[in-house]
C-alpha positions in Angstrom: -61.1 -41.9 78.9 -61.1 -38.4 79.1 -63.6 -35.9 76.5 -60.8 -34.6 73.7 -61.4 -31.4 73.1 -59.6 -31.3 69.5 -56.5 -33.6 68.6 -54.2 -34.4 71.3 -50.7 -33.0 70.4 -47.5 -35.0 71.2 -44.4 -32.9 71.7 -42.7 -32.0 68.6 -39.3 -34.8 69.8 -42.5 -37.5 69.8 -44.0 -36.6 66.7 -40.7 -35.9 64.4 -39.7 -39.6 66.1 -43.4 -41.2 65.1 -42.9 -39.3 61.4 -39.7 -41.0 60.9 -40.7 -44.7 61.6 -43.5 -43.6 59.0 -45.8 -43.9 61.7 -48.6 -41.6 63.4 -49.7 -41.7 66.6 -53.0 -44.0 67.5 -56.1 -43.1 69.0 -55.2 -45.4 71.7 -52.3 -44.2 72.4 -53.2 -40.2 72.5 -56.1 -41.2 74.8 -53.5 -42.4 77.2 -51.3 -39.2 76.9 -54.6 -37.2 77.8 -56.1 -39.5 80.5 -52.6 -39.1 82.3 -52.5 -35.2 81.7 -55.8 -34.9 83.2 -54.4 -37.0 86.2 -57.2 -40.2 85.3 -56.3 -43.8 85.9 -57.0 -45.8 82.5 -57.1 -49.0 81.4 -55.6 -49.8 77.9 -57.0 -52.6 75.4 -55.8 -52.7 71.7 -54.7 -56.0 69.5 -51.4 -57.4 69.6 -49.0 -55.0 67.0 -51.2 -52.4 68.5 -48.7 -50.1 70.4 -49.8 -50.9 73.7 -46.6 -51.0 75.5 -45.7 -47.6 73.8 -49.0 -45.8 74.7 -48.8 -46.6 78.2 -45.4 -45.5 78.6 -45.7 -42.4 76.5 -47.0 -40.4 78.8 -44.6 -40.8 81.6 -41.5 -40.7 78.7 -43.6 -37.2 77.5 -43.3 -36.0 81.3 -39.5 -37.3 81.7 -38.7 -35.7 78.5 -40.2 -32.3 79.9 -38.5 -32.5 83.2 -35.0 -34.0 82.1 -35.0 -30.8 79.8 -34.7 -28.5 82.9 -32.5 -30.7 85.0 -30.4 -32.4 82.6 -27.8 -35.0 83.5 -26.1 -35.4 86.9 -28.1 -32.6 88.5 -31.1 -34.3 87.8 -32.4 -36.3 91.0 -32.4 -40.2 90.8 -36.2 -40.9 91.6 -38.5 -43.5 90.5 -41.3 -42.2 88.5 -43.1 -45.2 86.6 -43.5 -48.7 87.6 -43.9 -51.4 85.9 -45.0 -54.7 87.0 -45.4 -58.1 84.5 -46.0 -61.3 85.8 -43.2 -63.1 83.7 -39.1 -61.9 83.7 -38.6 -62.6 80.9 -41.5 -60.0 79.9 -39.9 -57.4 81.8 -37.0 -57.6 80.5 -38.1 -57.1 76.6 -40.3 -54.3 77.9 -37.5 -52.8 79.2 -34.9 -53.7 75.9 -38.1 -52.3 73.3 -38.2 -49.1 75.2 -34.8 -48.4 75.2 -35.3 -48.1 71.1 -37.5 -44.6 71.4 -35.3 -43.3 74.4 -32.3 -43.6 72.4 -33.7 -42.9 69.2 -35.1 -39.5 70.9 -31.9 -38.7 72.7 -33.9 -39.3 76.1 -31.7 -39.1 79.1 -34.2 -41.7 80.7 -32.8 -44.5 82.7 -34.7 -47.8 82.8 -33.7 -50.6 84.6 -35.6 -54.1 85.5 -35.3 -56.0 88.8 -35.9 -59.5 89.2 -35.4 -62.6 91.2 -32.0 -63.0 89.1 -30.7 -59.1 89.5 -27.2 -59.1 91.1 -27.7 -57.7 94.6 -25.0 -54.9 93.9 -27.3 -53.6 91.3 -30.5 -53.7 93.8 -28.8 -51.8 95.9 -27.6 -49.1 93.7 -31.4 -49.1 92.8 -32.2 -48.6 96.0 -29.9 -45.5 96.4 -30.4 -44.4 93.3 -33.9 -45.4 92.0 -33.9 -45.4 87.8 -36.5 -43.7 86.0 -38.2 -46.9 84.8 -37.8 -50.1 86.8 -39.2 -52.9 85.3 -40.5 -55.7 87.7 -42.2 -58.6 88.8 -44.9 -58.8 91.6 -42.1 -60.9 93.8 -39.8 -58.5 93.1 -42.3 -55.5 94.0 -43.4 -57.4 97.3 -39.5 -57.5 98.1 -39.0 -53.9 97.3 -42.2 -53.1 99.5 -41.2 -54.6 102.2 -38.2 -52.4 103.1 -38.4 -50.1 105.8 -37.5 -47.2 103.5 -40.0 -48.7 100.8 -41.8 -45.0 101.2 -39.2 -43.3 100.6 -38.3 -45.2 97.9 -41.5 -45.2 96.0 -42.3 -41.7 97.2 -41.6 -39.8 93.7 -43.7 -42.7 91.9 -46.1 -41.1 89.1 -47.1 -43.7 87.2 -47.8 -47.7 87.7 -48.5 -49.5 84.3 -49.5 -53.3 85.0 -49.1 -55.6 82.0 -51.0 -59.0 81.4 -53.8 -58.1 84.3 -55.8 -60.6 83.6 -52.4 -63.1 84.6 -53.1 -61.6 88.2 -56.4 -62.4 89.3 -56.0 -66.4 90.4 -52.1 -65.8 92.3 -50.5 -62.5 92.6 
């Protein structure tokens, strides 16, 4: 993790949203926000009800929030900017359904979408046209996706990749 110099600051949407759940922001989760701004890969440990999930996608939903500002809406390019892989669906999917609770909550004009073995191929190939912010996946899914002749082009905006459940990876995907 990157030296703090002083308290990192979330954006003033992020904190008035944190201050009215009654909630602050956690070490953890800050440390994220500043590994990313200081462009460092990081690996994120905390208990379960620790605001994991949220402080590894609060960084790219801080950056989204920033960008979205200047390009609101339908002149804002579809482009995929943080991936995220899980080695069950069905943990994808939650992933995707918690997030969407801060996104709306903050007004966020983020789209997230997952993509799975069971995602109706209309809606993969929308994605493929028109990449959503988020996509939520599975390493199936992902190998699919990679395999595309336009796969760089595809994952050519990509900022962030959050893997969830590493240790799930090391014996099969």
């Amino acid at each position: 993790m990157p030296d703090m110099q002083g308290p990192v600051l979330l954006p003033a949407r992020f904190a008035d949203w944190f201050a009215s759940r009654g909630w602050a922001a956690r070490a953890h989760q800050l440390e994220m926000i500043a590994a990313a701004q200081a462009g460092e890969d990081a690996l994120l440990i905390a208990p379960t009800g620790g605001g994991k999930t949220l402080g590894g996608f609060l960084p790219s939903l801080i950056e989204l929030a920033e960008t979205v500002s200047q390009r609101p809406g339908k002149q804002r390019p579809h482009r995929l900017h943080t991936l995220y892989i899980s080695p069950l669906k069905a943990l994808s999917v939650d992933v995707a359904r918690n997030l969407m609770t801060p996104v709306s909550e903050m007004g966020l004009d983020i789209r997230i979408e997952t993509r799975t073995g069971d995602t109706p191929s209309s809606r993969r190939q929308r994605q493929k046209a028109k990449p959503p912010d988020f996509l939520m996946t599975t390493p199936e899914s992902l190998a699919l996706l990679l395999s595309y002749d336009d796969a760089g082009n595809f994952f050519s905006d990509l900022r962030s990749i959050i893997i969830d459940e590493l240790h799930a990876f090391f014996d099969n995907k």
